[in-house]
C-alpha positions as CSV (number, residue, x, y, z in Angstrom):
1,X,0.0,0.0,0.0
2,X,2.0,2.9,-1.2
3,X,0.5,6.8,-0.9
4,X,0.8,9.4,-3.4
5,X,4.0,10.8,-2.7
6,X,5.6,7.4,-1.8
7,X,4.8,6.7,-5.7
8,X,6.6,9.6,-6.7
9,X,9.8,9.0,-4.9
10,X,9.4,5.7,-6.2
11,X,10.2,4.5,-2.6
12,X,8.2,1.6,-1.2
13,X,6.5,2.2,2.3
14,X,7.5,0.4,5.4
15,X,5.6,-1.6,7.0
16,X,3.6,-0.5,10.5
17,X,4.4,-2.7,14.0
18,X,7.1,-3.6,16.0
19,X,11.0,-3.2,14.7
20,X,11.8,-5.2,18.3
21,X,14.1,-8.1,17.6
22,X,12.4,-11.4,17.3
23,X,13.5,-13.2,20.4
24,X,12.1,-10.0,22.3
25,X,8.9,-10.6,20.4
26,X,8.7,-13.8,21.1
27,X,8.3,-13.8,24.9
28,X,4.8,-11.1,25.8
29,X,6.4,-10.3,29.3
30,X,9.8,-8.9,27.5
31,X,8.2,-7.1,24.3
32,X,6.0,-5.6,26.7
33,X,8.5,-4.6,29.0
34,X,10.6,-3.5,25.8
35,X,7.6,-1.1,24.9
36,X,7.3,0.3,28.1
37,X,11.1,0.9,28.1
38,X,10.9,2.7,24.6
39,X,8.2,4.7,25.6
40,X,9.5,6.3,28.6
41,X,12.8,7.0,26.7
42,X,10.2,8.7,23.8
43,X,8.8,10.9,26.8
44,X,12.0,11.4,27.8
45,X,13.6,13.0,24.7
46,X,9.9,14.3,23.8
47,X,10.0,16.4,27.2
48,X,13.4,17.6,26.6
49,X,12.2,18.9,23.7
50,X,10.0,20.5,24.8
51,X,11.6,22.3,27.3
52,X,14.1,23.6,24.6
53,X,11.2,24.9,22.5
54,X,11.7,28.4,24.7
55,X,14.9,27.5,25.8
56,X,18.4,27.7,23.8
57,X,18.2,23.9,21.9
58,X,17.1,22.3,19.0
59,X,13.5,21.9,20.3
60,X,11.8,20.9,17.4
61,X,14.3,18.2,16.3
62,X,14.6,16.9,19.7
63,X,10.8,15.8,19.7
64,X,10.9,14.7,15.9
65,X,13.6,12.3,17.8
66,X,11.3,11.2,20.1
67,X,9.0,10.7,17.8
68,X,11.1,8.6,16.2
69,X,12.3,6.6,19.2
70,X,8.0,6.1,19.6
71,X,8.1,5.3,15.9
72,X,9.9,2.0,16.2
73,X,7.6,0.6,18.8
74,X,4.0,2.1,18.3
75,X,1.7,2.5,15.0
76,X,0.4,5.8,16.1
77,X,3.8,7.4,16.0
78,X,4.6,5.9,12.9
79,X,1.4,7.7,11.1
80,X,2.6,10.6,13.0
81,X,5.6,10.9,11.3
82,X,4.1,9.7,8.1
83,X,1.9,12.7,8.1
84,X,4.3,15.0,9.2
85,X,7.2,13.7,6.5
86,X,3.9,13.9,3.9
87,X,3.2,18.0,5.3
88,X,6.8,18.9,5.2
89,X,7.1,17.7,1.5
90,X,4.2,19.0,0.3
91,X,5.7,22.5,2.0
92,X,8.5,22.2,0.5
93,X,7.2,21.8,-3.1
94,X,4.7,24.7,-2.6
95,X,7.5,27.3,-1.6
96,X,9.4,26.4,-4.1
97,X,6.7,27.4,-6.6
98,X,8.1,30.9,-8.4
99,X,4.8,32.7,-7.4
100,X,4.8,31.6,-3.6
101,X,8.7,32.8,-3.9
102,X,7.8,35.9,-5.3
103,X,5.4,37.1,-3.3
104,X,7.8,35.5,0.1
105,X,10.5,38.4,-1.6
106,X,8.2,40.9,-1.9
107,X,6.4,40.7,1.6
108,X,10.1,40.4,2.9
109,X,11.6,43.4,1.0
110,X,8.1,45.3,2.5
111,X,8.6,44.1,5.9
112,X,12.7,44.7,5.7
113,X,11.3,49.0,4.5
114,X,8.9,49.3,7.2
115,X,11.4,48.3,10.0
116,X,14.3,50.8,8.8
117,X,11.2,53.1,8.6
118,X,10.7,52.6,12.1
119,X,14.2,52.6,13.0
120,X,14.8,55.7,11.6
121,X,12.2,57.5,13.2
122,X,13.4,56.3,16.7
123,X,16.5,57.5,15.8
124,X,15.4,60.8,14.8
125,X,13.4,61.3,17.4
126,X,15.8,59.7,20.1
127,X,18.9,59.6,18.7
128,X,21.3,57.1,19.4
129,X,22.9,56.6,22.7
130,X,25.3,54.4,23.6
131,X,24.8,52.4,27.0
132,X,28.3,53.0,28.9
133,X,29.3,56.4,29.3
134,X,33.2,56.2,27.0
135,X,33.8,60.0,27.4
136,X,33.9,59.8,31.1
């Protein structure tokens, strides 16, 4: 069962469940305890994350990584990241369409007047001054 963009890149799609080894699937006390042990190392990196979204850090990679940790274990992470690889791609192809770049230049250069508009009315008005005192 491939999906549209699968097709395209001509890549087959993997297949959904478990990546445990099979002598850890073979015993239900041990995969289950392997599934536990992946998730809490998921939350862990998934936490981490988040805490780096305001902080300093990589925040959004960090819980992609988690993510992926989840992904070798559980279904529902592994559609997660389908859908997210699928959104990011179809991004990616939109903003590289010459009209969407276009009008990303022009809203920049607009954006880029307006703020050395601004600055140069603070400055007029204010001037500039320096926060330590050199001629002292």
């Amino acid at each position: 069962m491939n999906t549209g963009s699968d097709e395209q890149a001509g890549a087959p799609e993997a297949v959904l469940g478990s990546r445990a080894p099979a002598f850890i699937k073979a015993s239900r006390p041990l995969h289950l305890s392997w599934q536990v042990g992946v998730f809490i190392v998921g939350l862990a990196v998934v936490v981490a994350g988040i805490i780096m979204l305001p902080l300093p850090g990589p925040g959004w990679l960090v819980i992609f990584g988690g993510m992926a940790i989840w992904a070798t274990e559980f279904v529902w992470a592994q559609l997660v990241l389908r859908w997210t690889r699928r959104k990011v791609t179809e991004a990616a192809q939109r903003a590289l369409d010459p009209k969407v770049r276009r009008r990303n230049i022009i809203l920049t250069a607009i954006g880029l007047v307006i703020v050395a508009a601004l600055a140069a009315v603070y400055l007029w008005k204010f001037g500039l001054v320096m926060p330590w005192k050199i001629n002292e």
